[in-house]
VOGU-3710 file (C-alpha; in Angstrom, 3 decimals, decimal comma):
1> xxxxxxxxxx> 76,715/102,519/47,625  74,379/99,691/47,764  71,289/101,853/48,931  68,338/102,036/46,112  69,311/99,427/44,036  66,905/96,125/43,364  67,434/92,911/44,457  69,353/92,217/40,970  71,036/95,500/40,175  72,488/94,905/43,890
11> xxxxxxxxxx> 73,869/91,051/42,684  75,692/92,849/39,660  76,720/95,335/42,401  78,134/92,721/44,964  79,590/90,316/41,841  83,144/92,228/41,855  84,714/89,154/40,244  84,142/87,879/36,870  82,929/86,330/34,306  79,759/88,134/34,793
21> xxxxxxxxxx> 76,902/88,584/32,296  74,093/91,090/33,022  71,231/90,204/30,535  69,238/93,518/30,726  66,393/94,695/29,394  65,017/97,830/27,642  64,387/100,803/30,982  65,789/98,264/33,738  69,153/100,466/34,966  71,397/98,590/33,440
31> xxxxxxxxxx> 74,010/101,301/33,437  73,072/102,219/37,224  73,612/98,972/37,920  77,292/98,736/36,285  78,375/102,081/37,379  77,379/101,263/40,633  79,539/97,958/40,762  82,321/99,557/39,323  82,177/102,131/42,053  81,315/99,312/44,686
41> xxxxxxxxxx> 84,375/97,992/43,818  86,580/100,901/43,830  85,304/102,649/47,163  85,559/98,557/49,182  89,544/98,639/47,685  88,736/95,532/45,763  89,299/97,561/42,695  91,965/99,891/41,892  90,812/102,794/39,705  93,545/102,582/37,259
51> xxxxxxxxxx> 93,256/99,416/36,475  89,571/99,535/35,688  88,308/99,889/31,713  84,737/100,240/30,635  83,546/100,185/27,257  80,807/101,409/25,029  79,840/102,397/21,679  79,328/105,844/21,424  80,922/108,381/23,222  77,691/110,147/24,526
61> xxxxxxxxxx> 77,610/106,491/26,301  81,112/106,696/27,844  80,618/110,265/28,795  77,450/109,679/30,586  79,376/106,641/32,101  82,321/109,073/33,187  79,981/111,017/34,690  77,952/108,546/36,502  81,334/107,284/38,141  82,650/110,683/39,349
71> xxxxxxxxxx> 79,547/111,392/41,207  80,032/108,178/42,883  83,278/108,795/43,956  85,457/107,059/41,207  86,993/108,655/39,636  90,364/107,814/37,371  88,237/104,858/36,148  88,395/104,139/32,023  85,544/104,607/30,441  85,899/104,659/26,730
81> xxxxxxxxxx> 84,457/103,533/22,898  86,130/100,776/21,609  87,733/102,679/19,005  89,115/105,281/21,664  90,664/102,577/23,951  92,415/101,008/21,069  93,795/104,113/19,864  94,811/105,155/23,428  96,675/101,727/22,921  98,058/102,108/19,689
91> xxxxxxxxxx> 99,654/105,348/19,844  101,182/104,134/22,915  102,449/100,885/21,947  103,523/102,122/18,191  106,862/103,401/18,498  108,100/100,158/20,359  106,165/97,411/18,867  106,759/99,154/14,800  108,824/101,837/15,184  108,430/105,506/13,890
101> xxxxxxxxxx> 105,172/107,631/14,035  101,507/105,878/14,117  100,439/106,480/10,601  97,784/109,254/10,241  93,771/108,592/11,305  92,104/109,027/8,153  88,606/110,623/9,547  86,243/110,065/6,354  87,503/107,631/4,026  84,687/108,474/1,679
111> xxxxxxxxxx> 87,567/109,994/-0,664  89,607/107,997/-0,582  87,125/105,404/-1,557  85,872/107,503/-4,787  89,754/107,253/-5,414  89,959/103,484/-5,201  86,898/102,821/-7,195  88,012/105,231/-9,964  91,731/103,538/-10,027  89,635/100,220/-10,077
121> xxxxxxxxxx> 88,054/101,534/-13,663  84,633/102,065/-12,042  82,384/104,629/-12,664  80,657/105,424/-9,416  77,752/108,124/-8,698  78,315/110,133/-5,881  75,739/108,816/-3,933  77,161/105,442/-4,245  80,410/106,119/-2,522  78,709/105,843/0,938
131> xxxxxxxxxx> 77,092/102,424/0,590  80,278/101,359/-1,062  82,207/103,068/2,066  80,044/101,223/4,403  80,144/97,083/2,467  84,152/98,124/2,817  83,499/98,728/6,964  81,643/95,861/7,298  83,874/93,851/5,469  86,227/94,805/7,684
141> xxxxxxxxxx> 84,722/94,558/11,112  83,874/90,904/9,929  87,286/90,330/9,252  86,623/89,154/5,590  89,491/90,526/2,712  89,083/91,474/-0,442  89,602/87,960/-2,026  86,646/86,947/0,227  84,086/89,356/0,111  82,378/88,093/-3,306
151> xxxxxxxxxx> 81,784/84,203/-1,370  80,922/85,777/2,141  78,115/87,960/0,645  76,257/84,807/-1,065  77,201/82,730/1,998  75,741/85,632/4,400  72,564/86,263/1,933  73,701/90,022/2,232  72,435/92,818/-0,822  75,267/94,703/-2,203
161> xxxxxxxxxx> 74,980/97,550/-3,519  76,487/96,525/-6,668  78,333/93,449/-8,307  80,048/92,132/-5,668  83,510/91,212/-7,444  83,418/95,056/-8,372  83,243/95,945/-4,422  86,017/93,427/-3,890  88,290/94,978/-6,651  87,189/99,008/-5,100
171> xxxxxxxxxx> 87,863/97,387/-1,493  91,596/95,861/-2,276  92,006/99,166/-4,192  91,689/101,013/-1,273  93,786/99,049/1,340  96,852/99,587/-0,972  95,940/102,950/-1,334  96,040/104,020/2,436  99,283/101,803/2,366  100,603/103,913/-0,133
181> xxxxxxxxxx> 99,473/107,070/1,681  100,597/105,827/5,144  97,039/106,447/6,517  94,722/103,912/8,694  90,993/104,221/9,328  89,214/103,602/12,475  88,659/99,621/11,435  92,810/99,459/11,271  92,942/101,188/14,929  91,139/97,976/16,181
191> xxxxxxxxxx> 93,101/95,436/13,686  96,449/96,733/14,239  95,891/97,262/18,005  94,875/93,409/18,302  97,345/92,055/15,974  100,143/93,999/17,963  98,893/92,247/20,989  98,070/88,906/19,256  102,559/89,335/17,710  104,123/91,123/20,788
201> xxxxxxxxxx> 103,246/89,046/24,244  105,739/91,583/26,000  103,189/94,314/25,202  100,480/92,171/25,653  101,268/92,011/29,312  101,894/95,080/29,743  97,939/96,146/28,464  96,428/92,990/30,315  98,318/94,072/33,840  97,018/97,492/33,002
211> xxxxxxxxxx> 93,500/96,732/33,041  92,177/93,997/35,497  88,989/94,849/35,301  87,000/95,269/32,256  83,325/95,857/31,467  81,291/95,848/28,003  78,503/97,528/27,887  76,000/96,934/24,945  77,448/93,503/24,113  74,535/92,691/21,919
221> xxxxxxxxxx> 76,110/94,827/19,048  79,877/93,444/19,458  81,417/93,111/15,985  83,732/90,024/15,199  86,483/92,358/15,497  85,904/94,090/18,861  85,511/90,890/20,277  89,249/89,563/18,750  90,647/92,981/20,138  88,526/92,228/23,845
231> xxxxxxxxxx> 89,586/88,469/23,549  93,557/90,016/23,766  92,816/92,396/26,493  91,172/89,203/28,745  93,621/86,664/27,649  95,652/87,579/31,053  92,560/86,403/33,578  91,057/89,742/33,425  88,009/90,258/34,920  85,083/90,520/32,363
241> xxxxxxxxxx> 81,457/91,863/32,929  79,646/92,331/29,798  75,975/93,402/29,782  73,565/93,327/26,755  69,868/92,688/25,429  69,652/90,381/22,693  66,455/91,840/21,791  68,297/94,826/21,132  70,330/93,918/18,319  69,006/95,982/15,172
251> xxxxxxxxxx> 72,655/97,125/13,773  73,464/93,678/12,289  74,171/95,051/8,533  77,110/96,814/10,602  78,731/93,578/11,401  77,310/93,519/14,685  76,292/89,832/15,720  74,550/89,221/19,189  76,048/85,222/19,364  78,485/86,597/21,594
261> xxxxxxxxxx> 76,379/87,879/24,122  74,172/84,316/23,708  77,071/81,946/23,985  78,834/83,723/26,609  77,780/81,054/29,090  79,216/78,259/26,911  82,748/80,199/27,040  82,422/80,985/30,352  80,278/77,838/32,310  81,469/79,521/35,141
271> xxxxxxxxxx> 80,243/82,804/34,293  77,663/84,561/36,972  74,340/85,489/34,995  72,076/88,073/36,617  68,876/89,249/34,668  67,299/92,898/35,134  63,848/92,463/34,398  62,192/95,505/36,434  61,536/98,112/34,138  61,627/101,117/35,365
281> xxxxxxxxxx> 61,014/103,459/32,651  57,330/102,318/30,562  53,545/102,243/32,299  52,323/98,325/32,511  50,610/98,876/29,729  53,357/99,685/26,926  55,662/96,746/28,557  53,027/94,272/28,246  52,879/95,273/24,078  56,331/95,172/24,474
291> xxxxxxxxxx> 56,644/91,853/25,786  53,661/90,861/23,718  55,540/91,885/20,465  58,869/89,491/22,077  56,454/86,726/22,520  55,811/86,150/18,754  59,504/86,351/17,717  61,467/83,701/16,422  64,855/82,518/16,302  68,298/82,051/18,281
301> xxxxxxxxxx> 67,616/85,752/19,857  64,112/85,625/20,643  64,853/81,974/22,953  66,688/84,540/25,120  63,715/87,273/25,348  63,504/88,212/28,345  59,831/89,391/30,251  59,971/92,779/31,387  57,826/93,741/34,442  56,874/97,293/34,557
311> xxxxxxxxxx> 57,330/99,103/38,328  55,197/102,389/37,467  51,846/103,143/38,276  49,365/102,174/35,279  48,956/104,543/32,148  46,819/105,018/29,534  46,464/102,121/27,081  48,581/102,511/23,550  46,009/103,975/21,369  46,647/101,801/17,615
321> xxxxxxxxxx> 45,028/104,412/14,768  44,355/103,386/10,531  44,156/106,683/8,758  43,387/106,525/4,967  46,309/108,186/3,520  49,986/109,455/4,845  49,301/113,290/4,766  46,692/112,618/7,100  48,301/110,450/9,351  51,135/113,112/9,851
331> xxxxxxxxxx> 48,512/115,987/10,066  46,654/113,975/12,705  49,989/113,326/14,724  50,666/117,012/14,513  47,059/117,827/16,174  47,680/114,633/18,832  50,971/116,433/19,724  49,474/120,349/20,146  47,069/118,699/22,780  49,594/116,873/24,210
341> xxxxxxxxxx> 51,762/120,187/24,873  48,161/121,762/25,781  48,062/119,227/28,525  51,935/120,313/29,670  53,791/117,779/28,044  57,178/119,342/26,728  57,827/119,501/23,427  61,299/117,847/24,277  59,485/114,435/25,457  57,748/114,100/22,464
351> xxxxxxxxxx> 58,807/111,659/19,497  57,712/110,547/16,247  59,696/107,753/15,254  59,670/106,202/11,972  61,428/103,401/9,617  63,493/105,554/7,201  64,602/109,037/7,128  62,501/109,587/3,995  59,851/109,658/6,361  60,786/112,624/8,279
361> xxxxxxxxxx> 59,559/115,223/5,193  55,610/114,906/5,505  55,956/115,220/9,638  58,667/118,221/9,427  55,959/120,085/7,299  52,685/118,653/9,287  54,605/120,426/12,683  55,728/123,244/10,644  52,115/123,611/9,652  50,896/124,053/13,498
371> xxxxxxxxxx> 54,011/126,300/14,884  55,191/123,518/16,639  59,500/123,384/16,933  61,335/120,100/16,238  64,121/118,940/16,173  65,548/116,168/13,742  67,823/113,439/14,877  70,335/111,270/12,863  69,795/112,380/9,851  69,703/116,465/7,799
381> xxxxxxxxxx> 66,613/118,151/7,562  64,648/117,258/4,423  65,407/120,794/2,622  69,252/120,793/3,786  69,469/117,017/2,301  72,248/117,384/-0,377  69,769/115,337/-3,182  67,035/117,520/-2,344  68,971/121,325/-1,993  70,000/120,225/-5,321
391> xxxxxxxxxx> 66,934/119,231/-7,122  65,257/122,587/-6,050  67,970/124,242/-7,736  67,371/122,121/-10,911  63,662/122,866/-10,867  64,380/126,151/-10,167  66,309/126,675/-13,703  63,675/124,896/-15,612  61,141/127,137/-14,171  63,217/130,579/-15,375
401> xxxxxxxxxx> 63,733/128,726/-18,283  61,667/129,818/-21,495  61,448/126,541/-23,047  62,962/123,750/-21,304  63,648/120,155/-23,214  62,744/118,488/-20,435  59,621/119,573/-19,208  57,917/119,965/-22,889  56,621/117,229/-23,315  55,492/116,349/-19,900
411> xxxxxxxxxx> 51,749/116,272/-19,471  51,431/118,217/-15,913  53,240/119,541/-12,914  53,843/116,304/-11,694  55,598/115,040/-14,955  57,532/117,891/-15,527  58,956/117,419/-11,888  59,787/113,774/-12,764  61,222/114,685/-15,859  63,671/117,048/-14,057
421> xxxxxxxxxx> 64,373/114,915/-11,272  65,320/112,033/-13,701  68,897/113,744/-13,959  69,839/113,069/-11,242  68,714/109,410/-10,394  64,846/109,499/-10,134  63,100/106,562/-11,123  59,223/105,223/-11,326  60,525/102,268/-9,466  62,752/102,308/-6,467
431> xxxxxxxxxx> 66,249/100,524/-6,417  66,271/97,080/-5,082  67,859/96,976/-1,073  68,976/99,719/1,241  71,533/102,074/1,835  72,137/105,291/0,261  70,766/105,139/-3,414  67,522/104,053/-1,500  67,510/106,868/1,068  68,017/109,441/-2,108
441> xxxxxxxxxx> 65,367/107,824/-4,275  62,583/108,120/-1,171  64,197/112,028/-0,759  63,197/112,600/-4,727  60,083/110,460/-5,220  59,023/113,106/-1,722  59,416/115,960/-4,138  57,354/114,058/-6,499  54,560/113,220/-4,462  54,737/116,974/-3,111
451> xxxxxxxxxx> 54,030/118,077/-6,630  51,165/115,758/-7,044  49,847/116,744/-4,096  50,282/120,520/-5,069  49,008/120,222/-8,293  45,971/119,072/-6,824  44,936/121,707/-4,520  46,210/123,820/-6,779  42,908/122,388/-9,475  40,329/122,731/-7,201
461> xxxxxxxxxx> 40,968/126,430/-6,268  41,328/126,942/-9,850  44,889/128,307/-9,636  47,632/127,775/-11,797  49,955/125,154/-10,877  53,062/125,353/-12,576  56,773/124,635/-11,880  57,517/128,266/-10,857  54,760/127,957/-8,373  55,879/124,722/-7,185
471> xxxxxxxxxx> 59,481/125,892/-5,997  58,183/128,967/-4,882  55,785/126,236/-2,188  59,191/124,762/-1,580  60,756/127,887/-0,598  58,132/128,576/2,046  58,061/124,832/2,990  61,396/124,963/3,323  61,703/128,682/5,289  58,890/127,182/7,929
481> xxxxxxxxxx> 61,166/124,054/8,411  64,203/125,968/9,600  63,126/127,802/12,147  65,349/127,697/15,181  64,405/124,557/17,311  65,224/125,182/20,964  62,669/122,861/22,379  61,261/121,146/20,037  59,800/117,318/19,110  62,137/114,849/18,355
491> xxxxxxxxxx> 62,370/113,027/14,690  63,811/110,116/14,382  64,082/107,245/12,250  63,889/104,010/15,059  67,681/103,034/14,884  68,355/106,624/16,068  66,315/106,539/18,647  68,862/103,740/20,656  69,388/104,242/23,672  66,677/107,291/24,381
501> xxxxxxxxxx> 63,470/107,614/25,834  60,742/110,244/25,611  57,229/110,381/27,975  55,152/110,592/24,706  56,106/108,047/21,239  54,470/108,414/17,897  55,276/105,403/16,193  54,415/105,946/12,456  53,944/104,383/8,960  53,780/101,058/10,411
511> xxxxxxxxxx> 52,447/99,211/7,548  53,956/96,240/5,702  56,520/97,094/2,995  57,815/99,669/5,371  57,676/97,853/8,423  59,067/94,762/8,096  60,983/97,164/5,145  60,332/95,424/1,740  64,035/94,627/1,259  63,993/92,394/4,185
521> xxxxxxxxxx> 64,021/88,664/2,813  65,397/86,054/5,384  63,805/84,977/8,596  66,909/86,620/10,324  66,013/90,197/8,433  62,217/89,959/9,177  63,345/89,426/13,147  65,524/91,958/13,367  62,539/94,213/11,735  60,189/93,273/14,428
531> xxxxxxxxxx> 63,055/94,264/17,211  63,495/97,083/15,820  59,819/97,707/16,420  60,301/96,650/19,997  63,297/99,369/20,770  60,660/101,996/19,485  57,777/100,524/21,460  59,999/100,742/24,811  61,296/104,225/23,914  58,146/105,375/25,178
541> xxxxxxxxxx> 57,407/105,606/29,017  53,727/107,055/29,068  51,944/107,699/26,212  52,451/105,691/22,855  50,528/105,682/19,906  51,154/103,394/17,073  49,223/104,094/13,743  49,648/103,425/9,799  47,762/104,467/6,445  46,103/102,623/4,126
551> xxxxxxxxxx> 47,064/104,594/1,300  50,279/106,602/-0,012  47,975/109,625/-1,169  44,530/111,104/-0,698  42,124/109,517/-2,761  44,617/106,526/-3,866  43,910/102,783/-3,305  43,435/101,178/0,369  46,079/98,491/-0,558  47,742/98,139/2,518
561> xxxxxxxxxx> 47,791/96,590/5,067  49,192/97,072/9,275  52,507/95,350/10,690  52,071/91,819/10,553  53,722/92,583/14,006  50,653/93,627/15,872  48,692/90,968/14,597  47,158/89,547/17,486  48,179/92,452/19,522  46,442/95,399/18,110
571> xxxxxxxxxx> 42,430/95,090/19,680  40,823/93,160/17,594  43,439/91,215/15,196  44,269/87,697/15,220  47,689/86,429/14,799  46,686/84,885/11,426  46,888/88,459/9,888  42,948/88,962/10,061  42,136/92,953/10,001  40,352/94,545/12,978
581> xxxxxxxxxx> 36,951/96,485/12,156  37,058/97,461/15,963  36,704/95,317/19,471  37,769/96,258/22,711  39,824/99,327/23,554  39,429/99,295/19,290  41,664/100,049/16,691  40,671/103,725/16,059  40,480/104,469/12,357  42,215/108,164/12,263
591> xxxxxxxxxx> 39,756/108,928/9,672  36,128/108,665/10,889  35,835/107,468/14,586  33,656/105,144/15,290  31,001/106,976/13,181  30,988/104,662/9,948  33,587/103,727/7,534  34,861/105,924/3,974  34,325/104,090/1,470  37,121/102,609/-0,020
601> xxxxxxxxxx> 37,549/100,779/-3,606  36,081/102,402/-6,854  34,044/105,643/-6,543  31,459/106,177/-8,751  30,088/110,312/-10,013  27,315/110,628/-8,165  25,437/112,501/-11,401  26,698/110,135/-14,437  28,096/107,082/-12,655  31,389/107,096/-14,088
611> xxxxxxxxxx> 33,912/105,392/-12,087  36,312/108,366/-10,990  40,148/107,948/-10,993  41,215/111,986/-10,340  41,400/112,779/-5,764  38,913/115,875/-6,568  36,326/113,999/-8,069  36,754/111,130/-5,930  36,417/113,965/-3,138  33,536/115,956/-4,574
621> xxxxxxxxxx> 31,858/112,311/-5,564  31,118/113,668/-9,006  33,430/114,573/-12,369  34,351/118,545/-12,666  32,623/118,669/-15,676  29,108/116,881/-14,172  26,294/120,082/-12,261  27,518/120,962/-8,726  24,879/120,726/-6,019  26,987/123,119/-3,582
631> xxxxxxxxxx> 25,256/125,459/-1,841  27,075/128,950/-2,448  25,718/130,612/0,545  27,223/127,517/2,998  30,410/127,373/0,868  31,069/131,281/1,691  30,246/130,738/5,216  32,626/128,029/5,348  35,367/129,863/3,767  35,121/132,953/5,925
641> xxxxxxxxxx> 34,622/130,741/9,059  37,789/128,945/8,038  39,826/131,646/7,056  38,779/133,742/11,010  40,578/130,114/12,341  43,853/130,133/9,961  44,013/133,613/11,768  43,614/132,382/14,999  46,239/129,781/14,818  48,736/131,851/11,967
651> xxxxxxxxxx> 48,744/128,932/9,649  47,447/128,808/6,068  43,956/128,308/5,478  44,021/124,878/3,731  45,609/123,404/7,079  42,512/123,585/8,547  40,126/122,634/5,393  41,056/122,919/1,561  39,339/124,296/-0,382  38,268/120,771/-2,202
661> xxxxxxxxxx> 36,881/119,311/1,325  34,753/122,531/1,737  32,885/122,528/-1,402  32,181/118,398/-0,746  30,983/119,694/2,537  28,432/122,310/0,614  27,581/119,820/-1,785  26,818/116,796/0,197  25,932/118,572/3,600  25,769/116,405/6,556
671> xxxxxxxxxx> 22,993/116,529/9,044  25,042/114,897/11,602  28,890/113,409/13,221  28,256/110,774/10,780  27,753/111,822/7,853  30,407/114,711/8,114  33,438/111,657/8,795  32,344/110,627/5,731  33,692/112,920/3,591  37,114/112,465/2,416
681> xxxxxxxxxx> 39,632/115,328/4,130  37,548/115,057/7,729  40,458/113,197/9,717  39,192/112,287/13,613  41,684/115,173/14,997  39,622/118,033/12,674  36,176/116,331/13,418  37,393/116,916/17,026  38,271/120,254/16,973  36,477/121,810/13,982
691> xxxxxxxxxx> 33,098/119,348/13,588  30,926/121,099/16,107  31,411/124,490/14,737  30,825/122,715/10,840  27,822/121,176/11,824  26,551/124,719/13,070  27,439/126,318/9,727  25,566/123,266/7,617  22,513/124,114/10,159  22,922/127,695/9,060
701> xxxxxxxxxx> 23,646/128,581/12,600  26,442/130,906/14,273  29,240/128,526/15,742  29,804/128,358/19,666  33,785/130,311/19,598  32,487/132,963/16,802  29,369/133,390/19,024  31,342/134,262/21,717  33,679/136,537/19,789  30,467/138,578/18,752
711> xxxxxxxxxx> 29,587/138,936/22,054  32,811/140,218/23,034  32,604/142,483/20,481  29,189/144,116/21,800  30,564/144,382/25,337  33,983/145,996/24,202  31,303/148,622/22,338  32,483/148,598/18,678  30,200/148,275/15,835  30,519/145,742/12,941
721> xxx> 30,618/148,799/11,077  33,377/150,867/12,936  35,671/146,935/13,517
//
């Protein structure tokens, strides 16, 4: 039983009798090392089965728990959610302890809450009702009532979603209406299954001589009111082994608090602390950024840190990449992902992880682009998002429609999609904090940018670009994005990814405003940011590649700027914020190599000098109206070169070149690597695979794969003619 377990998993093996505290960190078998002292304990008789509980948060936990146990031979062990173990409890104890039936588990209470709010005199959009639903949960988990909620969100620097005495009013509301209804939600299960404990010590024994033995795993995210409901179930002399990773705490606006896990020594002084540091799941080189990332943190948590040591074989180094723009950064993580599967990697240990579920849209289309399945975790597909289903069918009507109000006066695509999209919600500025009515406003202002972007490429092929063309792009966007995912890549914004690992982690977007996200204010929020970086950097076990844009859009200001989180971690930063133009093992800007910089700031028309504002012209280098330079003859031969590739790989031509970065190509042809990352639209991944066989057509020569195919077409005997 003891066989294959480290020095420290085998102490939290051998330490049968508690209070025990297993500090463990990210990939170091933690949950081998608790199902294997459970099991220690049950197959040396020091344990009986029955009288054993574990408990988790999430049932995929307790299952893989269950399972863990019955291959080691212990079975009839407990090993339950919080929630579940209370219920267990509740329906149990109910009859005796109240009398009757246990009221009826109300499973969404989202309802019921629209209810409340509209018997409170509120008007409340629909999107509302879950960030509403959720201040009412946390409320409740931190054991604050409706009289108190107004006080404990100024004392707690929390951002409501609204005015706080009209949450209070919607909260109250709704306890009296599930007393009216004779209905509890999941937060009552706990409350009532403590408070019968806490009122009835006859029943209290009874639970406390069932259960002798108790374990809690993932004690860093223990609410206020799991721990009054675990407090009752120990009060007998229980035996208690919890196990957590401060550094792990990133569900705080939940109600989950990691002091309990910190100051479990001070309730316990005679507590037995064991610390897993071996990490078994991430090369030496992502648990040193790892650790490195740790080492800058601040506060209670971070004096707890603990320093991971990594027991594989070295890996490559994290490769840190700047690309100018977003669409670019996803296209480029798309290509970085087709060599990866190239190389053998499957699809299934692949990741991109990113801040916010608005994210997911551009990377969903970048793998769509390339053939390559995904699958999206935590959160609905961009085109099955309720918001966005809905605003397709919106700008679907005004497209029919002969003369629509609200797209007359709107001066192009782009403004006739905001104008639509202002129905329901859109606005030029986001909404202040987080939650819902955030998540929705990033959903629409994606449709916006989509149009932009559209209406674009759109111009320089001298197509029209109108709303009827527009949804019909988000019909195909939307078919690509659905096809059946069997294996596929995972997507996933960073809290989803708890708990899971992958051999290959894209960690995207990572630039400030999105990562710390804007909305975080207090030291506390800006900490819990930078752990939230750390679960994502320790997802990864081989390769990991951490990259950011400067810009929202092609063509639009450099204004931002990387993490302050990799600041002296990143090759070549300083922890004073400084940016990195290179150094060793080099930050690798995604859109030039190490050839030479774009150029970034105000781009002047190469013919008449005017400053250019429009992403064509800043493109082409020149206004539309100023004389082209391109040469016709390479412009052709780029086309049909390009178009033989989108056949090879059955993607649309413009994912390999559009149409706007060919003719800049004809215009300003480059003699060299150099000059050809220059031009705007040339990302590293494209210069890799596509910049020999450029090059060749600037030099008016026949590129290496084509020459080959022509070949292969004089052996096989057919004429140009007769193919």
């Amino acid at each position: 039983m003891l066989a294959g377990l480290d020095p420290e998993q085998r102490a939290v093996a051998t330490a049968l009798q508690g209070p025990v505290c297993v500090l463990a960190g990210a990939g170091t078998g933690k949950t081998r090392a608790i199902t294997h002292r459970i099991a220690y304990g049950v197959r040396s008789g020091v344990y009986q089965p029955q009288q054993v509980l574990a408990v988790t948060f999430t049932a995929r936990a307790a299952g893989e728990m269950r399972g863990r146990l019955r291959q080691l031979g212990a079975e009839g062990v407990q090993a339950r959610t919080f929630h579940s173990a209370a219920l267990r409890q509740l329906q149990y104890f109910w009859p005796r302890a109240i009398g009757g039936e246990v009221p009826r588990l109300l499973e969404r209470k989202v309802q019921l809450v629209a209810e409340a709010a509209g018997r409170s005199g509120l008007r409340v959009q629909r999107t509302e009702l879950r960030d509403l639903t959720s201040e009412i949960e946390w409320a409740k988990v931190t054991q604050i009532v409706p009289d108190d909620y107004p006080a404990a969100v100024v004392k707690t620097g929390r951002e409501a979603p609204r005015d706080p005495a009209e949450i209070a009013k919607v909260y109250a509301t709704y306890e009296q209406t599930k007393r009216d209804r004779g209905v509890i939600d999941f937060e009552d299960v706990l409350l009532l299954t403590a408070a019968i404990l806490e009122d009835r010590p006859e029943i209290a024994e009874r639970v406390r001589a069932q259960y002798r033995h108790l374990t809690v795993d993932e004690y860093q995210d223990v609410s206020p009111l799991q721990q009054r409901l675990l407090d009752q179930w120990t009060a007998g002399g229980a035996s208690l082994c919890v196990v957590g990773d401060a550094s792990q705490t990133i569900y705080s606006f939940t109600g989950a608090t990691p002091d309990h896990l910190l100051n479990f020594r001070n309730r316990h002084p005679e507590a037995t602390v064991v610390k897993l540091v071996r990490d078994y799941r991430s090369t030496p080189q992502v648990v040193h950024l790892a650790n490195g990332l740790l080492g800058q943190a601040r506060g209670h948590a971070a004096q707890h840190r603990l320093e991971l040591v990594s027991q594989r074989e070295a890996g490559p180094d994290p490769l840190y990449v700047e690309y100018p723009d977003e669409p670019t950064e996803a296209e480029s993580t798309a290509h970085a992902i087709e060599k990866l599967l190239a190389q053998g990697v499957r699809a299934s240990e692949i990741a991109v992880l990113f801040r916010t579920n608005g994210q997911s849209e551009v990377y969903e289309q970048a793998l769509a682009d390339l053939g390559i399945s995904y699958q999206l975790k935590g959160a609905e597909r961009f085109f099955e998002r309720p918001e966005v289903r809905d605003s397709v069918m919106l700008l679907r009507g005004a497209a029919r429609a002969a003369s629509d109000p609200l797209t007359a006066e709107a001066p192009d695509l782009a403004g006739q999609v905001r104008a639509v999209l202002a129905t329901r919600g859109f606005t030029p500025v986001p909404p202040a904090g987080s939650g819902t009515v955030r998540e929705r406003w990033e959903s629409l202002a994606a449709l916006v940018r989509l149009a932009e972007e559209f209406e674009t490429a759109r111009r320089s092929t001298g197509e029209a670009a109108d709303l009827a063309a527009y949804v019909a792009e988000l019909d195909a966007r939307a078919a690509a994005q659905h096809a059946p995912a069997v294996e596929g890549v995972t997507l996933a914004s960073l809290h989803a990814a708890k708990g899971l690992e992958w051999d290959a982690v894209f960690l995207v977007g990572l630039s400030e405003g999105t990562l710390p996200i804007i909305y975080a204010k207090t030291d506390e929020q800006i900490e819990e940011e930078r752990r939230l970086l750390y679960v994502g950097v320790t997802r990864a076990r081989v390769h990991l590649t951490l990259s950011w844009a400067l810009s929202r859009s092609p063509g639009g200001r450099a204004s931002r700027k990387p993490t302050r989180f990799l600041d002296g971690l990143r090759p070549g930063s300083s922890t004073s914020g400084a940016r990195s133009r290179g150094g060793r093992g080099g930050v690798e800007f995604g859109a030039e190599r190490s050839a030479a910089r774009k150029v970034r700031g105000p781009v002047k028309c190469r013919v008449c000098d005017r400053t250019l504002t429009e992403a064509v012209e800043r493109k082409l280098r020149r206004c539309e109206d100023c004389p082209s330079s391109m040469d016709e003859a390479l412009y052709e031969r780029l086309r049909e070169w390009r178009a033989g590739q989108a056949r090879k790989q059955g993607a649309p031509a413009y994912v390999v070149f559009t149409d706007a970065t060919l003719m800049a190509i004809a215009e300003d042809v480059p003699a060299g690597t150099r000059e050809l990352a220059l031009i705007s639209g040339v990302g590293a991944m494209k210069l890799d695979k596509y910049g020999a066989a450029v090059l060749s057509l600037c030099a008016g020569e026949v590129p290496e794969d084509e020459s080959e195919g022509d070949q292969q077409g004089d052996d096989s005997g057919e004429s140009e003619e007769s193919a």
